[in-house]
N, C-alpha and C positions, 0 to 999 in steps of 0.2 A: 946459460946453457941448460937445458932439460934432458929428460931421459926417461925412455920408457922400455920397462926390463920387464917377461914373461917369461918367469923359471922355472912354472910347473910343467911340465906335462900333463895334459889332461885327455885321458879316455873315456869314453862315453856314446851314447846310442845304448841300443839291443845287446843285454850279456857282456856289460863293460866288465863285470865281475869278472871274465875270465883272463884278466888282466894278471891277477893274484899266481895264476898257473905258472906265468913263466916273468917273475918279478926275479933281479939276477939278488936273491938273498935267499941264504943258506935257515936261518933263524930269526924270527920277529917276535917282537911285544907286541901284542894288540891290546890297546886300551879304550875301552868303553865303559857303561856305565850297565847299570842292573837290568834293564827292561831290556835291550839289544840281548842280555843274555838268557832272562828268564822267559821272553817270548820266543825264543827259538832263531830268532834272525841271525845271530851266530852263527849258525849252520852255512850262512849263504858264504860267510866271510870263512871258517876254518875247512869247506867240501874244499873249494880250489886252493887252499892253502897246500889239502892232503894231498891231491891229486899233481902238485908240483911238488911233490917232496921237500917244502919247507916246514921246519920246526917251527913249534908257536905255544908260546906261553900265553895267559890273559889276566890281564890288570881292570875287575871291572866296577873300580870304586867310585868313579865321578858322577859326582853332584851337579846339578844346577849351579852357576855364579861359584867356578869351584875354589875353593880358599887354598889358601894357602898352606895351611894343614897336610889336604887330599894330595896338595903338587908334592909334600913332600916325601908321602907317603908314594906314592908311584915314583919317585928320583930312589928313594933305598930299593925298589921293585926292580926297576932296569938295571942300576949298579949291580945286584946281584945277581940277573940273570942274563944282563954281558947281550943284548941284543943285536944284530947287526942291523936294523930297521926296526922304525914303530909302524903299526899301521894302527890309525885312529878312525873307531867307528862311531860313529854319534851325530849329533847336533854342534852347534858351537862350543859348549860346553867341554865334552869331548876332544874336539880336534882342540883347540885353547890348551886344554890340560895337557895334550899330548904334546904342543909345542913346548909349552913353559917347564915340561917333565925333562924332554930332551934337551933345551939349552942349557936348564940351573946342573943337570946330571951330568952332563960333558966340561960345565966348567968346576964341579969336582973330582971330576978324574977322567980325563979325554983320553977315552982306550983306542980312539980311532975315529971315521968317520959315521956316523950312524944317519942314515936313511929316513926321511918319513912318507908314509903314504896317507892320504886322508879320505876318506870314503863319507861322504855326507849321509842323513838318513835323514834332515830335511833340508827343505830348501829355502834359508833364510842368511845364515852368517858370510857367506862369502870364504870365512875363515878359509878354506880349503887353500887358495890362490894368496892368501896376503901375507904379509908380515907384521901381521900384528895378534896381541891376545890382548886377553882379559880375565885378570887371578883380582879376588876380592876380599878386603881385610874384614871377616865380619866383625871384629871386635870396635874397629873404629868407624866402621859403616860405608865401606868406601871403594870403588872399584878404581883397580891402576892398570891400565892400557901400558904393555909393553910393546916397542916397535924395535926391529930388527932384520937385516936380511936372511940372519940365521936361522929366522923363526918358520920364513916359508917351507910347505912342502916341495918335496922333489916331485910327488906325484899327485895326481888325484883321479880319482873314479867315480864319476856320475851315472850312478844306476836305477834308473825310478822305478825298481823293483823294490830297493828299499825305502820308497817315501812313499807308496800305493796304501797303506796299512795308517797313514798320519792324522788321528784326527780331525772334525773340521776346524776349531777351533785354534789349533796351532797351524792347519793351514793357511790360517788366515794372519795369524800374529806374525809368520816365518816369512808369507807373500810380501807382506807390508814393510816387511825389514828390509826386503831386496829392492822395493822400491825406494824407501827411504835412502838407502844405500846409494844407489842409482842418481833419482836427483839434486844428493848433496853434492856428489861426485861432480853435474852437473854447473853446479852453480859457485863451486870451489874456488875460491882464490887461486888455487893451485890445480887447476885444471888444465887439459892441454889436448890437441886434437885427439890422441890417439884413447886417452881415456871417455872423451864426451862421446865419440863412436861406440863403445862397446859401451855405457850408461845410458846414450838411446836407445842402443839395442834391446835392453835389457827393459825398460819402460816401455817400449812399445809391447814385448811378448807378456810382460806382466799386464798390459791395459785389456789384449786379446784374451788370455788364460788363466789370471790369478782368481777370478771370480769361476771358472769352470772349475779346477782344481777342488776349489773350497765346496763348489754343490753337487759336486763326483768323482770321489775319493779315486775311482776304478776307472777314470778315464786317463789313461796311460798317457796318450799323446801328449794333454795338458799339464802332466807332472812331469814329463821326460821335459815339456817346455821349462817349465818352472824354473827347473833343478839347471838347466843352462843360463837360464836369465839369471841367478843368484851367481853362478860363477862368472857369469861376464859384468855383474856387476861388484863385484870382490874384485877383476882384477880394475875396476876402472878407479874402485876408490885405495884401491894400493896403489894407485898412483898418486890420484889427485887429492888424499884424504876426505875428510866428511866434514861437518860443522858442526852447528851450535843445540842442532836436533839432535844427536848423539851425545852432546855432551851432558844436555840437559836431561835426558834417558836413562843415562850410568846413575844418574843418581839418584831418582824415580826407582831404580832398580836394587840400588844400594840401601836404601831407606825403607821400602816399604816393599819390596819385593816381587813390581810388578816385571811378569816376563819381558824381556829385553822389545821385542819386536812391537808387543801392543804398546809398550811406551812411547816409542816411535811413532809409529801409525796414529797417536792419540794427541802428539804435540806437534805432526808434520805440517796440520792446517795455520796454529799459531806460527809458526817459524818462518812459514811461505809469508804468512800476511807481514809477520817482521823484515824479513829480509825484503820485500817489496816498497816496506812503507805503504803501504796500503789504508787510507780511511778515507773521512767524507770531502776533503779537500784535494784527492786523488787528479780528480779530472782538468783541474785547472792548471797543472803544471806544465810548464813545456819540456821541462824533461826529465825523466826515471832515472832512478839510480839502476847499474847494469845487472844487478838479477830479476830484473822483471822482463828483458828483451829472451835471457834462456828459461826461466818459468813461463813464457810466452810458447817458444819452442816447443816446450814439453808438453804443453796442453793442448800442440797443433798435432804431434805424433800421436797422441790420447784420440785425438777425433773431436777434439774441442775447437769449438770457433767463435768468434765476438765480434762485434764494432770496432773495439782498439783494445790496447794493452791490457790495460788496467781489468776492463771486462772477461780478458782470457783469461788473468792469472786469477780473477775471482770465481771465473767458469770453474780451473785447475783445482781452488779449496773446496769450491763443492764439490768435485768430482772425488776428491779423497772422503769427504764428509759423509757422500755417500755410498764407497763403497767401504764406510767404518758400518754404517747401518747396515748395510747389505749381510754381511761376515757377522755382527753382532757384536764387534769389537764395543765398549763404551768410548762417549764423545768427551767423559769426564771423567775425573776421580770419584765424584762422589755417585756416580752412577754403580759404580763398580760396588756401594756399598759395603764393604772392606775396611774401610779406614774413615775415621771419623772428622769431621772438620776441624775440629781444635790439632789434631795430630797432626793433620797434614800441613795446617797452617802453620803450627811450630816450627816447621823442620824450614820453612822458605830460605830463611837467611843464610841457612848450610846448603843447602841446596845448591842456591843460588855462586855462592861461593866457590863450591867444589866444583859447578858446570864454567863457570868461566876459567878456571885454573886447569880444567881438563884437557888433554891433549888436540883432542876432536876440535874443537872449539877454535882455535889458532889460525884457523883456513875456512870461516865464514866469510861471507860476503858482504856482509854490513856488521860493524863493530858495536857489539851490543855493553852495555853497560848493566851492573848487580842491578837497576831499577827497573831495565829493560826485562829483566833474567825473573827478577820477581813479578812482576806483571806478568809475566807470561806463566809462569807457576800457577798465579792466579787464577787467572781467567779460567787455565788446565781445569781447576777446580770445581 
């Protein structure tokens, strides 16, 4: 038997923001990170707070990849200022923090029930819709995916007035994550009608908008797309989880500190050609293994078309390949210039290790092996 559960509530269109006005909480934490407050964006989240007469304190310590540290440092912040609700403004980051803040804090002193709202300011984690996070041990280099129904938000507010302002370049790295997102969902072992409908959904509006987005910050309609296609694919992979391209990403992440999303976007072509089996003996088969019939699918909603199979899904790796060049995303590691070959190559065997032991990884579609997992490191290369 299967299940599929949708807890958040979610608002959004024109002026979702004024949601905040009439949230049934007397008192909130809002937790974000330094830019949401030093740019002024604040304002957008504390005007309707005032204007409903909720009190609100602000936690705005979170880092990138937040450690373990920062959580605990925001869990003594809520304990002492007794919230009735979090609302979490940010990125992944952000809302992650704000989950792992309120579960580790309620299981040192459960005063009651406490609320979370989650307000994205870009559009990449899905985070809003799931139950899952990501707190990172920087000392042992390693990021640990906690999953939970606790951890979902009760709410969420999609408002592309806060992602109009996003760089191009993390438009591009956030796009790509919601795709990433999207097709793993699609090809999951643990996939199931209701989540492969809303991971179509969500690849088809990112094929039409993630590149308009990325070459017109101020094109509204595109971002308000965006910002829906990320949570519709948030909630397909709280269902169906992800794979072996997230798993392999956390630690690309963990290691050397590349943003979560371009690691994604940078090993989505490798992962497709693995889970396809894909090479020069392709055509002779008479029959694929079953992620090449939904990478098939995916490349037909894209607008992609071929002779047969094999040519769709090789249409599909070009098609990511090249909108990495389009965004200016790198196709390598060593493009990126950053990290030196001997470094990168050291770290393979941990690497490799930590991505098959990663959660993500458990609900691939083809069972990959530490030789398959190096290789593909590799190549990454």
């Amino acid at each position: 038997m299967k299940k599929f559960e949708i807890k958040t509530k979610i608002y959004f269109g024109d002026q979702a923001l004024k949601r905040l006005t009439e949230i049934p909480y007397k008192k909130v934490l809002i937790i974000t990170d330094p830019f949401v407050v030093q740019s002024g964006m604040i304002d957008m989240i504390t005007g309707p707070l005032k204007k409903g007469g909720v009190m609100f304190d602000i936690f705005q310590d979170v880092v990138p990849d937040p450690p373990i540290s920062k959580i605990s440092e925001g869990v003594r912040k809520m304990l002492s200022y007794r919230p009735e609700a979090i609302v979490a403004v940010g990125g992944g980051s952000a809302i992650d923090s704000s989950k792992s803040i309120r579960e580790f804090a309620l299981k040192v002193e459960n005063y009651g029930e406490v609320g979370l709202i989650a307000i994205p300011t870009t559009s990449g984690t899905g985070s809003e819709v799931t139950s899952f996070a990501v707190v990172s041990d920087r000392e042992a280099e390693r990021k640990y995916p906690l999953v939970s129904p606790s951890l979902t938000p009760e709410e969420t507010i999609l408002d592309a007035e806060l992602v109009r302002s996003v760089p191009p370049a993390i438009t591009a790295d956030t796009g790509m994550d919601v795709l990433t997102h999207a097709i793993e969902a699609c090809v999951s072992t643990e996939r199931n009608e209701f989540a492969t409908a809303l991971a179509e959904k969500s690849i088809e509006i990112c094929g039409v908008f993630l590149l308009r987005a990325y070459l017109d910050g101020n094109d509204t309609h595109a971002r308000q797309k965006m910002h829906v296609a990320s949570c519709l694919a948030g909630l397909a992979f709280n269902s169906a989880s992800l794979g072996l391209n997230h798993g392999m990403a956390h630690q690309l992440g963990a290691m050397f500190h590349i943003p979560h999303g371009r690691a994604n976007a940078m090993l989505l072509p490798h992962v497709i050609e693995f889970n396809s089996d894909i090479n020069k003996h392709s055509k002779s088969r008479k029959e694929y293994l079953p992620a090449v019939k939904k990478y098939s699918t995916i490349a037909q909603i894209l607008g992609l078309s071929s002779y047969n199979k094999i040519m769709t899904v090789r249409s599909l790796v070009n098609w990511v390949q090249f909108m990495l060049k389009e965004m200016d995303i790198p196709l390598s590691v060593s493009q990126m210039g950053t990290i030196t070959e001997e470094e990168y190559l050291s770290k393979l065997d941990v690497m490799a290790d930590a991505a098959l032991a990663d959660g993500c990884t458990a609900t691939n579609p083809r069972k990959a092996t530490k030789a398959d997992v190096v290789q593909m490191y590799k190549n990454l290369w």
